[in-house]
C-alpha positions as CSV (number, residue, x, y, z in Angstrom):
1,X,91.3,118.0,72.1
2,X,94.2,117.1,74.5
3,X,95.6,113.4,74.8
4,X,96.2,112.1,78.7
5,X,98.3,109.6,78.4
6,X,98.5,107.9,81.8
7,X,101.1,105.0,82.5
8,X,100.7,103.2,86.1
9,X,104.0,101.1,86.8
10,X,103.5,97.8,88.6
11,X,106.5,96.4,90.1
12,X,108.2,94.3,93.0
13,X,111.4,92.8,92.7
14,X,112.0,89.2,93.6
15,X,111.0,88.5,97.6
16,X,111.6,84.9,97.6
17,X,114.9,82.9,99.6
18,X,117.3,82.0,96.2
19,X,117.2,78.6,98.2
20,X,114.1,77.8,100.3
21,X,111.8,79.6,97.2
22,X,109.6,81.0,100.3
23,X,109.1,84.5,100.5
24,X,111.2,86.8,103.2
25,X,108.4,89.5,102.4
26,X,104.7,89.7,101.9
27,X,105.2,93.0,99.6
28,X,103.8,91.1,96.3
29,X,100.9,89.7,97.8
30,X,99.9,92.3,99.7
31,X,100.2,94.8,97.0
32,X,98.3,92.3,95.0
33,X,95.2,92.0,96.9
34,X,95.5,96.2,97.7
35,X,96.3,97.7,94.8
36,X,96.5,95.4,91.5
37,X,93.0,94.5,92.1
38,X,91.7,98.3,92.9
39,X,93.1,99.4,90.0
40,X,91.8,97.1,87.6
41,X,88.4,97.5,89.2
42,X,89.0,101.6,88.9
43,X,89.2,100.4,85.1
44,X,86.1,97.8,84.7
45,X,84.0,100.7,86.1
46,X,85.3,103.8,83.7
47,X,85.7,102.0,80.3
48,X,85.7,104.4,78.3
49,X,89.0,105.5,80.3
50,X,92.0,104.6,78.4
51,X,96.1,104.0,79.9
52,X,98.6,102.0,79.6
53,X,99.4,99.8,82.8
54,X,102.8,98.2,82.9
55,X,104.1,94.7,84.2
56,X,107.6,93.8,85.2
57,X,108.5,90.2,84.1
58,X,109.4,89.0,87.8
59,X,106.4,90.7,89.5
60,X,103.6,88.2,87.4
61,X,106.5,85.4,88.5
62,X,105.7,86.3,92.0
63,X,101.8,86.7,90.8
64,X,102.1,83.0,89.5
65,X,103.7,81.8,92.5
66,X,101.0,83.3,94.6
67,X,98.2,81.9,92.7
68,X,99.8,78.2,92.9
69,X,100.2,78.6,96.6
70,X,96.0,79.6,96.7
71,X,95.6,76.7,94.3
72,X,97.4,74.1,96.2
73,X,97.9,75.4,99.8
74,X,101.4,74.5,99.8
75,X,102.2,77.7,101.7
76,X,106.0,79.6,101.0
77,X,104.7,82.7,102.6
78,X,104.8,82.7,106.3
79,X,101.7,85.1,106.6
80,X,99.4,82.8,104.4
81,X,101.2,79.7,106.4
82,X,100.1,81.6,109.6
83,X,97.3,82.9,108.7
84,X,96.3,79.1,107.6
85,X,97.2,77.6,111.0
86,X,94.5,75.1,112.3
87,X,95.8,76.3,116.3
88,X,97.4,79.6,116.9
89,X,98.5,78.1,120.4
90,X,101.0,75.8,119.2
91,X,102.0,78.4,116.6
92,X,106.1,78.0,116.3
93,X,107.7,80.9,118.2
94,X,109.9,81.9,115.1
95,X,106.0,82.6,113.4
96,X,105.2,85.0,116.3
97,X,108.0,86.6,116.1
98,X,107.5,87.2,112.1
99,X,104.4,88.2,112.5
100,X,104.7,90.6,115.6
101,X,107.4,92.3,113.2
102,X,105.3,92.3,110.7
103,X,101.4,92.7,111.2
104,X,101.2,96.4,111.8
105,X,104.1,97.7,108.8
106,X,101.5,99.8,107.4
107,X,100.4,103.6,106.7
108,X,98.5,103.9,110.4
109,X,96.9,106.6,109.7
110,X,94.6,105.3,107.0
111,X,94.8,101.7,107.1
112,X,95.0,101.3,111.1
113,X,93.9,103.7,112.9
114,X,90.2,103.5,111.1
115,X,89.7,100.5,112.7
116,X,89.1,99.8,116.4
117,X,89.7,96.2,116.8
118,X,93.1,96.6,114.8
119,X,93.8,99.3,116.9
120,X,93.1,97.0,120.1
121,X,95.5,94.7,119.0
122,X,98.0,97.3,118.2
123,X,97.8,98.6,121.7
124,X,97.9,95.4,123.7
125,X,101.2,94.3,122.1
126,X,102.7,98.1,123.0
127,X,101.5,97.8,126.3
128,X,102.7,94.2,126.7
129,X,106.1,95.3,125.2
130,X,106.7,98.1,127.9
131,X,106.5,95.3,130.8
132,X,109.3,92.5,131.8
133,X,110.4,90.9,129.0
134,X,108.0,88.0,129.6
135,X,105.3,90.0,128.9
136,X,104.4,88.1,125.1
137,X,104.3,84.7,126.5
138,X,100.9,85.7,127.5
139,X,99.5,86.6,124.4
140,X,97.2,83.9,123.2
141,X,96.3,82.3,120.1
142,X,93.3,83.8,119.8
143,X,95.5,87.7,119.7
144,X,97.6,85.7,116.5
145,X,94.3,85.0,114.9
146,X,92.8,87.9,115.3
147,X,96.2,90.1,114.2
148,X,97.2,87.8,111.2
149,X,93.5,88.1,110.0
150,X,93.3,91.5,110.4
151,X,96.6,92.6,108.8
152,X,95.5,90.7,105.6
153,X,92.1,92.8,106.0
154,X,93.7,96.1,106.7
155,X,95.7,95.5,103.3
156,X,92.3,94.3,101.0
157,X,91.5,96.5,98.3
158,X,88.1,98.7,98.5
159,X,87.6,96.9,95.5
160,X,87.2,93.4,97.6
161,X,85.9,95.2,100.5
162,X,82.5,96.6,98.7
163,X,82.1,93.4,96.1
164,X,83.4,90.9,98.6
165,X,81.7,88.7,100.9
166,X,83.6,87.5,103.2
167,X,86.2,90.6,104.0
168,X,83.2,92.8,104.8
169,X,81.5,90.4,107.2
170,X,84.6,89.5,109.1
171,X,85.2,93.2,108.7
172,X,82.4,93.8,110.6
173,X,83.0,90.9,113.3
174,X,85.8,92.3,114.3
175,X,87.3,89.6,116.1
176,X,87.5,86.0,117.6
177,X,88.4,85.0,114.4
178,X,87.9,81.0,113.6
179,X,89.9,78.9,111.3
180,X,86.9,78.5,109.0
181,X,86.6,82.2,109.0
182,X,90.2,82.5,108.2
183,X,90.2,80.1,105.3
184,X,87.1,82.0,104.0
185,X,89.1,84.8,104.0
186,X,92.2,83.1,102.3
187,X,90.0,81.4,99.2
188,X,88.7,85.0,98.5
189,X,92.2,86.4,98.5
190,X,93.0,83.4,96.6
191,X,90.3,84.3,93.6
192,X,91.4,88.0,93.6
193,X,94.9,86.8,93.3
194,X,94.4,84.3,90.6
195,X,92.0,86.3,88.6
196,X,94.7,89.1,88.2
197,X,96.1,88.4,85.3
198,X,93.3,87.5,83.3
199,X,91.8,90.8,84.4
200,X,94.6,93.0,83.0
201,X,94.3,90.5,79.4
202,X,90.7,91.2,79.3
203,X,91.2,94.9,80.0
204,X,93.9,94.7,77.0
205,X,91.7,92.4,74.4
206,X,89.1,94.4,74.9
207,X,91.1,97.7,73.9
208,X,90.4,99.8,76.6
209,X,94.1,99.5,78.2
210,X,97.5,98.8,76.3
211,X,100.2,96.7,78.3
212,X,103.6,97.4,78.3
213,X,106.9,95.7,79.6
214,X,109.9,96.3,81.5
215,X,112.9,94.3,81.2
216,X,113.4,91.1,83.3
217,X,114.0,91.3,86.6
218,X,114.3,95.3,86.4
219,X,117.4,95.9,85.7
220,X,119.1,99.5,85.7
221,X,120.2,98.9,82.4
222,X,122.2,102.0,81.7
223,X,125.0,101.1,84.4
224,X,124.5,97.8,83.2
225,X,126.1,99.2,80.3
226,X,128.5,101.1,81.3
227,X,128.9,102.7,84.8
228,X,130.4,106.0,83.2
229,X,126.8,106.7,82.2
230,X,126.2,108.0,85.5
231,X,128.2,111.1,85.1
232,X,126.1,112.4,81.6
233,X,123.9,114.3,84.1
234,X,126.3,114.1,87.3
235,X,130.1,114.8,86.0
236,X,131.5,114.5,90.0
237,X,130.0,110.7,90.7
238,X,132.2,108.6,92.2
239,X,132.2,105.1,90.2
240,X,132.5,101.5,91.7
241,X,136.4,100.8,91.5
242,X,135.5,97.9,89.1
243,X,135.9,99.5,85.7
244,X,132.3,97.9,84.2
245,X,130.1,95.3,84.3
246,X,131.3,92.5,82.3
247,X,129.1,92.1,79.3
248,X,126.6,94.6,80.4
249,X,124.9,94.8,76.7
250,X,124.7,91.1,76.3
251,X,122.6,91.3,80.0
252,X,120.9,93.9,78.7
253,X,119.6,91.8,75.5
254,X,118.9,88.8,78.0
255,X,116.5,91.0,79.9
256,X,114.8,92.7,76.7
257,X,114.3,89.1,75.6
258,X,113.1,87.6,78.8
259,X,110.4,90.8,78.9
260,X,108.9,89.9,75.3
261,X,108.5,86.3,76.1
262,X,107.1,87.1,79.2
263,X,105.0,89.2,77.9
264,X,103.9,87.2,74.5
265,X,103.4,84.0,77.0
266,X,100.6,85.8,80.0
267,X,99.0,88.2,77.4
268,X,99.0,86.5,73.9
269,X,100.7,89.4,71.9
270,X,104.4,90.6,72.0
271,X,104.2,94.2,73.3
272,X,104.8,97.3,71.4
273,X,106.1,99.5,74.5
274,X,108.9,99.6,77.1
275,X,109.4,101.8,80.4
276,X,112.9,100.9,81.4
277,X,113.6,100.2,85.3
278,X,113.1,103.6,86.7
279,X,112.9,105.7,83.5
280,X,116.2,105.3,83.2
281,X,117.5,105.8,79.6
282,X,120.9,105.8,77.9
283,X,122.1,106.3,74.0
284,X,123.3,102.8,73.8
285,X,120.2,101.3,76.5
286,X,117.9,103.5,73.6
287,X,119.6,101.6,71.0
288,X,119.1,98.1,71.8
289,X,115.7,98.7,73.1
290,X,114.9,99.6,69.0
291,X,117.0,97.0,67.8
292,X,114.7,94.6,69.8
293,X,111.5,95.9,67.8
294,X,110.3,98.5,70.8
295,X,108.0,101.0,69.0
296,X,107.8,103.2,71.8
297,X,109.8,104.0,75.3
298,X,109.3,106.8,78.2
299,X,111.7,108.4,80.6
300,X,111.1,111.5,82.7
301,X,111.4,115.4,82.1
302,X,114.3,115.4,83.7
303,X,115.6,113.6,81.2
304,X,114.4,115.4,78.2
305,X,115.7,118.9,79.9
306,X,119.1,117.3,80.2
307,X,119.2,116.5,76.5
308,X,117.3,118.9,75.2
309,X,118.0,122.4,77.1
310,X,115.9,123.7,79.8
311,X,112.7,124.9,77.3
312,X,112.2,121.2,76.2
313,X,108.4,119.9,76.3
314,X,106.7,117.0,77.4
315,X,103.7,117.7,75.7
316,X,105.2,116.4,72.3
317,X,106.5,112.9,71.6
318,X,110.1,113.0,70.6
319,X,112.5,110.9,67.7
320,X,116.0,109.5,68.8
321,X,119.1,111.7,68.3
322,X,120.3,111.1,64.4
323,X,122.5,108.2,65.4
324,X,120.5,106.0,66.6
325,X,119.0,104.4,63.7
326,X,115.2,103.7,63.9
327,X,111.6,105.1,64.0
328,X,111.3,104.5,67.9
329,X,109.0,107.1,69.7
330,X,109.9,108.2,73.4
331,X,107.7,109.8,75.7
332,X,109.0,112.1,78.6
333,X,106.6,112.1,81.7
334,X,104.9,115.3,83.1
335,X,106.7,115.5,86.3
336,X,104.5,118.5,88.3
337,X,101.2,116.2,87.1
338,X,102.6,112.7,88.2
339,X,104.2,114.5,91.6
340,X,100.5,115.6,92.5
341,X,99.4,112.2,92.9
342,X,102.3,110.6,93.5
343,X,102.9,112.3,96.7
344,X,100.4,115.8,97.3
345,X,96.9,114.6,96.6
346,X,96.9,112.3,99.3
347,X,96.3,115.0,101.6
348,X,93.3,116.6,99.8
349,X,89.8,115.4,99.8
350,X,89.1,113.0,96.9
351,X,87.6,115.2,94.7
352,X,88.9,118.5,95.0
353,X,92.1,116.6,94.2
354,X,90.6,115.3,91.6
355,X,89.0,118.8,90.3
356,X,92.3,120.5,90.6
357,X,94.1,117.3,88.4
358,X,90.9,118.8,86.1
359,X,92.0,122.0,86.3
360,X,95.8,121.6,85.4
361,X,94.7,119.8,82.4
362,X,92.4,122.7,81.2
363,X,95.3,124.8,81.1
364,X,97.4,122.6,79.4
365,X,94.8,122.0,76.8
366,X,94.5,125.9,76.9
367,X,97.6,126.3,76.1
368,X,97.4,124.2,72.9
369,X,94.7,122.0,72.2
370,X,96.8,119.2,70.3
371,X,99.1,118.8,73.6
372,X,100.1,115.6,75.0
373,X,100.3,115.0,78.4
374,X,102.0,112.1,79.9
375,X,101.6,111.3,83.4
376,X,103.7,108.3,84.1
377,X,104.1,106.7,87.9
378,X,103.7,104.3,90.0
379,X,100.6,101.9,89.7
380,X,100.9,100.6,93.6
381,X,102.9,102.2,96.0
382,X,101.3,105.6,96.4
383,X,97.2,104.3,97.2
384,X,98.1,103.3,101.1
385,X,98.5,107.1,101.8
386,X,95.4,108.2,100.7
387,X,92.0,107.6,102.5
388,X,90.3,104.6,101.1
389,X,92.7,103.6,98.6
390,X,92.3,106.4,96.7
391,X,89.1,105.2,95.8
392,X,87.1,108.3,95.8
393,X,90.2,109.9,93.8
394,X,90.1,107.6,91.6
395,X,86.1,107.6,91.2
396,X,85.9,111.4,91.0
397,X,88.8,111.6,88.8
398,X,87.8,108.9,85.8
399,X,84.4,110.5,86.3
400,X,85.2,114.1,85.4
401,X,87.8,112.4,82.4
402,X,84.3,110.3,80.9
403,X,82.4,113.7,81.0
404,X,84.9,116.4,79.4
405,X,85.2,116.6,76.1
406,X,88.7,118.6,75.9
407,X,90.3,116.0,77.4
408,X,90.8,112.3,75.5
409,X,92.5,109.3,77.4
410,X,95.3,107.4,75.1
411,X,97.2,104.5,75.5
412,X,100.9,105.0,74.6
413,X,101.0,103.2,71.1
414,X,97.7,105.6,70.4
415,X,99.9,108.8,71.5
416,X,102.4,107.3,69.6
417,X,100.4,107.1,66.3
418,X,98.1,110.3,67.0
419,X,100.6,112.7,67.2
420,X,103.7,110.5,64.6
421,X,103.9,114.3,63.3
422,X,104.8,116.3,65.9
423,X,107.3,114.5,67.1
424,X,110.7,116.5,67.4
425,X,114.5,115.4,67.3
426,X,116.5,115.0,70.6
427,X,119.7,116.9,69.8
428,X,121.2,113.8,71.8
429,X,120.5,111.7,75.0
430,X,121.5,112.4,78.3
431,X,121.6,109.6,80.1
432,X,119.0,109.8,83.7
433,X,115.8,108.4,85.1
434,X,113.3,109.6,86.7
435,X,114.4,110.3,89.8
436,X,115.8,114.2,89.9
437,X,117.0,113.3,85.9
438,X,120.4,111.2,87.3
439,X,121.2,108.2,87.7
440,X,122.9,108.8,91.8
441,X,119.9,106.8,93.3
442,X,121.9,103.9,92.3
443,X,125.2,105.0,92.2
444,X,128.4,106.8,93.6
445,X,126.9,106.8,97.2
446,X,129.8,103.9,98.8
447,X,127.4,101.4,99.8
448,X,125.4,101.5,96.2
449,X,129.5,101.4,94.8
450,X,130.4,98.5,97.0
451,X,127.6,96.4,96.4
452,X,128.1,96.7,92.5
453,X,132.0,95.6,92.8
454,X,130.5,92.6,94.5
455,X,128.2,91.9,91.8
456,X,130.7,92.4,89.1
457,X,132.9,90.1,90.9
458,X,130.1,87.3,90.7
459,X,129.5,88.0,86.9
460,X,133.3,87.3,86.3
461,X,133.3,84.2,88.2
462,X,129.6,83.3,86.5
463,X,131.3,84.5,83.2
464,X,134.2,81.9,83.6
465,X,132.0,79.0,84.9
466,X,129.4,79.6,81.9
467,X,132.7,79.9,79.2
468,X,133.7,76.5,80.5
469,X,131.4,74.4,79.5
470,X,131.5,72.5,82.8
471,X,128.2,73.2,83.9
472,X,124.8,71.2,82.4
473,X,121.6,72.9,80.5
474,X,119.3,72.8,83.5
475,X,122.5,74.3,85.7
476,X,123.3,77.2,83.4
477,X,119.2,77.9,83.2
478,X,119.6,78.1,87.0
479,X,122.7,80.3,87.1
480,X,121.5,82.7,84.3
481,X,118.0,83.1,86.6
482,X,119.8,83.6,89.5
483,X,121.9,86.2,88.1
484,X,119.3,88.4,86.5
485,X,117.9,88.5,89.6
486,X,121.3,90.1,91.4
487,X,120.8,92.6,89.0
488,X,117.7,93.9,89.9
489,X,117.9,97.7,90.4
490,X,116.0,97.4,93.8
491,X,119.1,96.2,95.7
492,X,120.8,99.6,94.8
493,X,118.2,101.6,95.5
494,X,117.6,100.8,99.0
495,X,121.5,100.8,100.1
496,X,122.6,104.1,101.4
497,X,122.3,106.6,104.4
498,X,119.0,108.2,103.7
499,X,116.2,105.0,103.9
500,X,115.4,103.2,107.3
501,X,117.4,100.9,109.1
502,X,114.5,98.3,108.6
503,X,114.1,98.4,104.9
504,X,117.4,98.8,104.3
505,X,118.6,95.7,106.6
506,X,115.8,93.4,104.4
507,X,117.3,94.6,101.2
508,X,120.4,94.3,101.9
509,X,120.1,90.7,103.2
510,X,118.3,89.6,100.6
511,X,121.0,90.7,97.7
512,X,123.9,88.9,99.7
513,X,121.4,86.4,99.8
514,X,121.5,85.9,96.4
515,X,124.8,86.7,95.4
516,X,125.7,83.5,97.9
517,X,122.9,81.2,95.8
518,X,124.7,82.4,92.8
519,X,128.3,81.3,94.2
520,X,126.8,78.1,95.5
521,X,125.5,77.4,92.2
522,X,129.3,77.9,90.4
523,X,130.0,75.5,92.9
524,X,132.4,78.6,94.4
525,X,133.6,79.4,97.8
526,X,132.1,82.1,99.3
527,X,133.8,85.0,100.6
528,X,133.6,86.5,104.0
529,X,132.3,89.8,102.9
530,X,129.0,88.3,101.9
531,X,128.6,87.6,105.8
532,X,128.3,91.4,106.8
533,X,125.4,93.9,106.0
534,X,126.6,96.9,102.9
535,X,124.7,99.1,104.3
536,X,123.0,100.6,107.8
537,X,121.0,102.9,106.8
538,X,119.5,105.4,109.0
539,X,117.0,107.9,107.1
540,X,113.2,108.6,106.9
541,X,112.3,108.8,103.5
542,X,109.1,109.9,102.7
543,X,106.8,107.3,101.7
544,X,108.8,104.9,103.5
545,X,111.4,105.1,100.5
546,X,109.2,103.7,98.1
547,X,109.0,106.3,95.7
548,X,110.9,109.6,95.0
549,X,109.9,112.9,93.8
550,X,111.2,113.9,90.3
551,X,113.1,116.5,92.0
């Protein structure tokens, strides 16, 4: 019998204004009431299906946040504050301009275009927008209703639109939309939101899912290390002209740290596994992830080939190179497998995706019937292309896995323990993620450089401020928070030529954003550099840039 071992990444970095604390993007929330919940119902209905589903520390921050907003109505999200507003008349112009920007940043084709009264809205504004430029003073209250209502509906979960009761009926009205239906709509969100959490721990106490960690604030620990990691798998990248980042390791232990607590605190056990920020893994990153007390860690195949030579296998777990002390277990993820429904499956019908997934499995198990076969991705991003959420994927797919008996679902400390034996030696580690086996997604490109030399810069001056013993316990909490979150991986991701102007005008605002907070903080001038964008952008990456193909 062949193990699938699936992993389903959750992850957002940190939306929220370092100062104001309100959120500059609705990405967590609506993610939250899309996707987190769908997949934890795909679960509750297959349990005999088994995976490992992994948290990032500052995503269930974000969670928490959300579910004390619900809780209190004390709104930092403008789309909940809008969405909440008694009189959409005397709605503050900056709102309608948020939310005109905002209400239709979707996939169209399967979460617009299905329905008509989102459509009609969609239509009026392009029609009003093609007039003289005093066209949207004549949109009413009722239109920023209707849209704010219907963007929050267009991003509900199939999950909450089948068990719900309140987003199918106003699913079904359609329109004319009344506060009370709207604050309906919001405490239903608010349960889903609030129940999230417990869900995932009940999944986990129960058995049926293991959950696993990433550090902090998702950090790309490897550069965090040391920069020169980047040319392991890419000997030409160009490096930020900053030699490192000061005290990368000690960072990196801060961020291990933070991510057991974390996870000891929301789900009552420390956790045995780790999936670094983007799969990304490095010889000394590998070794302080088992000198924290990791039993397990994953990266990519791209990795493993790398390290390993071209004939390298997924379908065994693998030991550490011989210096690297430790019993620690890493998993390399079936690229060709997690690819499919990452990115191809989308455009099949739900089960003969599914069927073929079945198929590729069979051949794998075929080919040996004590194979492993990891299938690692992401747990959120991917679900908006597909019709219905991939509901019907998903449905068909656990159903076939429940009915076949040469194919057993693992969790990744059962992989781990089932097949102890067959692990093999890596030779050595290569350092790479999971994106094309390198680490250039977030380095070398002169924006991704630029942005890092500013971010070592603050870490000197953070480093100094911290040494001096000037500051007071609750500041150097605040500074230490503030800087984990600068080095979220996210920021780099997003800088360069090839994602949209858009996304990469948000991202890039937001991390000089923070890097300001931080200087604030140290009680530090602020240079003029921070006043002008790193990057421009000017790509269209598929999947809006969310997620990359492993090659």
């Amino acid at each position: 019998m062949a193990d699938l071992a699936f992993l389903w990444h959750m992850h957002q970095p940190d939306y929220r204004h370092p100062d104001s604390g309100d959120f500059l993007l609705p990405w967590v929330l609506l993610h939250a009431i899309k996707d987190y919940t769908d997949m934890a119902a795909h679960l509750e209905r297959h349990p005999t299906i088994r995976c490992t589903v992994n948290f990032v520390p500052v995503l269930l921050d974000q969670i928490e946040d959300y579910a004390e907003q619900f809780a209190t109505g004390q709104w930092r999200d403008p789309l909940l504050r809008i969405a909440n507003w008694p009189e959409h008349d005397s709605l503050p112009a900056a709102d309608r301009t948020w939310l005109l920007d905002m209400a239709f940043r979707c996939h169209a084709p399967t979460m617009l275009e299905p329905f008509a009264p989102y459509r009609r809205l969609r239509d009026m504004l392009t029609y009003v927008r093609s007039q003289d430029g005093y066209g949207l003073n004549y949109l009413s209250g009722a239109y920023f209703a209707d849209l704010v209502t219907w963007y929050l509906l267009a991003w509900s979960g199939e999950s909450l639109r089948r068990s719900g009761k309140v987003i199918p009926q106003l699913m079904a009205q359609g329109g004319n939309f009344s506060l009370a239906d709207r604050q309906s709509l919001l405490a239903e969100l608010g349960a889903a939101v609030s129940g999230l959490i417990p869900r995932y721990r009940a999944l986990a106490d129960s058995g049926q899912i293991e959950l696993s960690c990433t550090p902090g604030t998702h950090p790309l620990a490897p550069l965090l290390i040391d920069f020169h990691a980047a040319r392991e798998a890419l000997p030409d990248c160009a490096l930020p002209a900053t030699p490192q980042y000061p005290g990368g390791r000690s960072r990196v232990d801060d961020h291990l740290a933070m991510a057991q607590q974390s996870h000891t605190r929301r789900f009552g056990q420390a956790p045995a596994g780790l999936w670094p920020a983007e799969g990304a893994l490095s010889a000394p990153f590998l070794q302080q992830i088992a000198e924290a007390g990791f039993a397990w860690t994953a990266s990519s195949h791209g990795v493993l080939r790398h390290s390993a030579g071209p004939i390298a296998r997924t379908t065994t777990p693998w030991l550490p190179p011989e210096d690297i002390p430790g019993d620690i277990t890493l998993f390399f993820r079936n690229e060709q497998l997690s690819d499919l429904i990452g990115f191809e499956y989308a455009n099949w019908h739900g089960r003969d995706a599914a069927q073929h997934f079945m198929t590729e499995l069979k051949a794998l198990h075929l080919q040996d019937s004590a194979n492993l076969i990891p299938v690692f991705l992401d747990g959120e991003n991917a679900w908006e292309y597909y019709p219905y959420n991939a509901w019907y994927f998903f449905s068909d797919l656990y159903d076939a896995l429940e009915k076949n008996p040469a194919i057993a679902t693992v969790t990744l400390s059962e992989a781990a323990t089932k097949h102890r034996e067959r692990r093999q030696r890596l030779p050595h580690l290569t350092a790479g993620s999971w994106v094309y086996g390198t680490l250039s997604t977030w380095i070398g490109h002169p924006d991704k450089n630029r942005a890092w030399e500013m971010l070592c810069d603050v870490k000197q001056s953070a480093d100094r401020a911290l040494d001096s013993g000037r500051l007071s316990d609750e500041l150097r909490h605040e500074v230490i928070r503030r800087l984990a979150i600068c080095e979220s991986s996210d920021w780099f991701w997003w800088l360069g030529d090839y994602n949209s102007p858009d996304s990469v005008a948000s991202f890039d605002s937001l991390f000089r954003e923070n890097l300001k907070a931080l200087y604030r903080l140290l009680k530090l001038p602020l240079s003029a550099s921070l006043d002008h964008p790193i990057s421009k952008g000017g790509g269209e990456p598929e999947s809006g840039g969310t997620m990359r193909r492993a090659t």
